[in-house]
C-alpha angles and dihedrals in degrees: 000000000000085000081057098048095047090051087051090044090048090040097052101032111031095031098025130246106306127175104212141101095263101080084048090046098046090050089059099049091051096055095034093047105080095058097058092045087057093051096043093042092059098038081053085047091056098044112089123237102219090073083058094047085045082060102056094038093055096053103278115144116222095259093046086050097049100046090037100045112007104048093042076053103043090042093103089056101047103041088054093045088049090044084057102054101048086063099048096042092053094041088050096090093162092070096042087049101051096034101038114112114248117278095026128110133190120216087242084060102039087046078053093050092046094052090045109041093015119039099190133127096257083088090057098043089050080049093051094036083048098049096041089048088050094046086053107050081050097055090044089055093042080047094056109028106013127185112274131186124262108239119197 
C-alpha cells in the first residue's frame, strides 16, 4: 500500500497528472521486479562461464551469444520470473486501485467491487476460472520446459 501511495504521490505531483496505462504499468513492473531478478539472477548463478567463452572464441558476435547460449540457459529463470510476476502483479489490487485511468477497471478490482457492493457468485466462479487458468499455464510449463537439476 505505502509502495502504491509513493508512486501516486510521484505520478501526480513530480510528472504531472496523466491518464494513461504507464503510471498502472509502471507500478506493476516496480513491485514485480524484484522477484524476477531474483530468479534470473540465480538461474544466471547457476549457468558456467566457459560455454559462453566456447561461443566468442568460435566466431559468435555478443548479441548471437547472447540470444543462442545465454537466454536457452537462462529459459528456466525467466519463465518462472515471468510466471511470478504475473501473479503478483494481478493479485496487487492496491496498485491497480490508486494508479488505474479513470474510467478503467482490472478484473482484480472489478472481482473487489463485486465482494464488497454485490455479493453474488459471479466473484467465486472469475476466482475459479483465474486459479485454474493459472494452474494450468504452470503445469503446461512444467509440462515444456520442466525444472531440471543442476548437475556439476
Amino acid at each position: 500500500m505505502l509502495t502504491a501511495i509513493a508512486l501516486v504521490f510521484l505520478f501526480n505531483q513530480i510528472l504531472g497528472a496523466t491518464q494513461s496505462v504507464a503510471p498502472l504499468v509502471i507500478g506493476h513492473v516496480v513491485v514485480t521486479f524484484p522477484f524476477v531478478f531474483l530468479t534470473v539472477t540465480s538461474a544466471l548463478y547457476n549457468m558456467p562461464p566457459s560455454v559462453e567463452e566456447a561461443a566468442r572464441t568460435l566466431g559468435a558476435g555478443p548479441w548471437r551469444c547472447f540470444f543462442r547460449v545465454t537466454l536457452p540457459l537462462l529459459r528456466s529463470g525467466v519463465i518462472s520470473g515471468g510466471l511470478l510476476a504475473f501473479i503478483m502483479s494481478f493479485d496487487n489490487v492496491n496498485i491497480s486501485l490508486l494508479l488505474k485511468p479513470v474510467g478503467m477497471t482490472t478484473l482484480p478490482i472489478q472481482l473487489f467491487d463485486y465482494l464488497r457492493y454485490d455479493f453474488d457468485p459471479t466473484a467465486a466462479a472469475a476466482s475459479t476460472i483465474s486459479a485454474a487458468l493459472t494452474m494450468t499455464l504452470l503445469v503446461v510449463i512444467d509440462r515444456i520446459y520442466g525444472l531440471r537439476a543442476v548437475r556439476f
